[in-house]
C-alpha positions as CSV (number, residue, x, y, z in Angstrom):
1,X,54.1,97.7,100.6
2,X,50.4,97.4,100.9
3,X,48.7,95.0,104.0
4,X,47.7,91.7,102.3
5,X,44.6,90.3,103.3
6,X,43.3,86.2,102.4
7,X,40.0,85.5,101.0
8,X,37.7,83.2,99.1
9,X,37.9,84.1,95.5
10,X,34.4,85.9,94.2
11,X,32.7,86.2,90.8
12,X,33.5,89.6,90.6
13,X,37.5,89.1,90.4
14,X,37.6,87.2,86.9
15,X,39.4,90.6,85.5
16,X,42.0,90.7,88.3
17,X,42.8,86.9,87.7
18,X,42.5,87.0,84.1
19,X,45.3,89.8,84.4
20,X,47.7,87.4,86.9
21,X,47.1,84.7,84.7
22,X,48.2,86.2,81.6
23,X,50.9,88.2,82.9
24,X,52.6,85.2,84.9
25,X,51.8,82.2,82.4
26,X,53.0,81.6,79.0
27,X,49.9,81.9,76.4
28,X,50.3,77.9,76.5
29,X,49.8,77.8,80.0
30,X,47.2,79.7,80.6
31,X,44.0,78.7,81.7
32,X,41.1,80.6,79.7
33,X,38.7,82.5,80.8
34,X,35.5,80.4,80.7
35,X,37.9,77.7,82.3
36,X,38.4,80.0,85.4
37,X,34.7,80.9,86.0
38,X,34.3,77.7,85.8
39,X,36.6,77.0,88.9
40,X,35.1,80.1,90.4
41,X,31.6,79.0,90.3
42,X,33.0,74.8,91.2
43,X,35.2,75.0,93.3
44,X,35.2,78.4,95.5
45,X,36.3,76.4,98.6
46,X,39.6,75.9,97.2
47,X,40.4,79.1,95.0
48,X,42.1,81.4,97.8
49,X,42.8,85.1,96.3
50,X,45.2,87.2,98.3
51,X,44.3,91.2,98.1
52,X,45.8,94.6,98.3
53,X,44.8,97.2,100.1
54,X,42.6,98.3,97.8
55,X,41.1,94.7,97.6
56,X,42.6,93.8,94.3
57,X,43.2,90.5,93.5
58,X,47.6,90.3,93.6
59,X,47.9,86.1,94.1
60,X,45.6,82.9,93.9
61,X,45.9,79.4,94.8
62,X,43.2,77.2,93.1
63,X,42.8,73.6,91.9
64,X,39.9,70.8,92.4
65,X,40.0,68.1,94.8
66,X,39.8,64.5,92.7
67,X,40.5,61.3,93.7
68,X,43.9,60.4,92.2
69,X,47.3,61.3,93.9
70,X,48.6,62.7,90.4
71,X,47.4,65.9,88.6
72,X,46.5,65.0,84.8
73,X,45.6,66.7,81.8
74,X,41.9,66.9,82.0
75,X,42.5,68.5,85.3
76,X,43.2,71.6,83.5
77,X,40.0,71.2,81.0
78,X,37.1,70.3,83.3
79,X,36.2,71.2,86.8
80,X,33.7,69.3,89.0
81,X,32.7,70.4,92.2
82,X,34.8,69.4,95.1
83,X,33.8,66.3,97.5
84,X,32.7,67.2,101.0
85,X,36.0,64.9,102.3
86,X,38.2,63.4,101.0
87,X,40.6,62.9,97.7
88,X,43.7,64.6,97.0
89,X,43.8,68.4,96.4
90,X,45.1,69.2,93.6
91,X,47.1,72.8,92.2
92,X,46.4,73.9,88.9
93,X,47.3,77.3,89.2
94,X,49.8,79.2,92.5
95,X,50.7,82.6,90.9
96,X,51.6,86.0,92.1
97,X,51.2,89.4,90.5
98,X,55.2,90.2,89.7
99,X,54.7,93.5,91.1
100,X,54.0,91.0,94.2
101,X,56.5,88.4,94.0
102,X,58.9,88.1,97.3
103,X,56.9,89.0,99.4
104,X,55.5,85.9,101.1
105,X,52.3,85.7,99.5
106,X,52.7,82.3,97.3
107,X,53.7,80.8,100.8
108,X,50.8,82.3,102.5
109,X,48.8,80.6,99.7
110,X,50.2,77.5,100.2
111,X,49.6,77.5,103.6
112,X,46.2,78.3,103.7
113,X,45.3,76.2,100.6
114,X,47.2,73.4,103.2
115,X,45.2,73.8,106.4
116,X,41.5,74.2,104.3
117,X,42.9,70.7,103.0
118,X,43.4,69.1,106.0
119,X,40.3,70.9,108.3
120,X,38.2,68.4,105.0
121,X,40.6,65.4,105.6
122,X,42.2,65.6,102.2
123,X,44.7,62.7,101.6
124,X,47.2,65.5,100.9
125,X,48.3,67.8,98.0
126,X,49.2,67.5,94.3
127,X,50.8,69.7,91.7
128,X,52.8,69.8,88.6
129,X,55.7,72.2,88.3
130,X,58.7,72.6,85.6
131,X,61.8,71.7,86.6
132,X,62.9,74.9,88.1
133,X,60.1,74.8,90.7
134,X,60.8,71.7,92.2
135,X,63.2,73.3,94.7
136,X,60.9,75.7,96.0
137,X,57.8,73.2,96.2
138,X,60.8,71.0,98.5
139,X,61.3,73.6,100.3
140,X,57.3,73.8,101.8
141,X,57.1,70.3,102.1
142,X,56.5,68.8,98.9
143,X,58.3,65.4,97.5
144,X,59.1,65.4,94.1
145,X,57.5,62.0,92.9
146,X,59.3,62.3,89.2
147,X,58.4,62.8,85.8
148,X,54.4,63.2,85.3
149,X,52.3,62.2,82.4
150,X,51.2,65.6,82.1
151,X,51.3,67.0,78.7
152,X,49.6,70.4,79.6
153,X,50.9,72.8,77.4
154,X,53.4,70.9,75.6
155,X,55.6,71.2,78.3
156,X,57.7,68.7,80.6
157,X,56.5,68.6,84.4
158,X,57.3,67.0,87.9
159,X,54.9,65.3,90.4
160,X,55.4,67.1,93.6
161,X,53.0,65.6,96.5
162,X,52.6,66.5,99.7
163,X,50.7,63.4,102.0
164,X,48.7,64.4,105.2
């Protein structure tokens, strides 16, 4: 399949994200539009995109940097810009284009998203995930801290840290 290349995300790929987001979220769970450029424009240093050949957007990692361990509900409403150091990075969205999914690219994200983390001395990072996730989240290093307080969605989700 195409070469996959890592990058910061850019204005210019709302519509690619948009499309990821939808496609790969239920309508529940997705972020809206505005909320994305909002991250876009806030936090750039921790939205990674991964790209085709063709430099379309296929993946992205993204999520604010705050200062509690636990992702919460506001997370996922308002974005502030990210400290310099600092502060636990947080996950709101790690999502792969299906016609993408398997090959590596989620873990690529992960990793990348991981060493930009430490290289600004970030306590470590934080997600929520349904149950079904936690597994795979294990499996790079997460712990599974139990049931959050999360109600994103009207769904039920898991604490999964990972501590620097």
């Amino acid at each position: 399949m195409n070469e996959i290349t890592y990058t910061q995300i850019m204005p210019n790929d709302i519509d690619d994200v948009m499309r990821i987001e939808r496609a790969t979220f239920s309508e529940n769970e997705a972020l809206s539009v505005e909320s994305m450029i909002e991250r876009i424009n806030l936090i750039p240093d921790s939205f990674i995109a991964a790209r085709n050949s063709e430099g379309t957007v296929v993946g992205y990692v993204s999520g604010p940097v705050t200062e509690g361990r636990y992702l919460d509900d506001e997370s996922f409403e308002r974005t502030e810009a990210n400290p310099k150091t600092g502060g636990f990075q947080k996950i709101i969205s790690l999502t792969v284009d299906p016609e993408y999914q398997g090959l590596g690219i989620a873990t690529n994200l992960l990793l990348l998203l991981e060493k930009e983390a430490k290289s600004k001395k970030r306590l470590g990072i934080s997600l929520t995930c349904h149950d079904y996730l936690v597994p795979y989240y294990e499996k790079h290093g997460f712990t599974n801290e139990g049931l959050s307080e999360s109600k994103f969605g009207g769904e039920t989700w898991y604490n999964m840290v990972m501590e620097f």
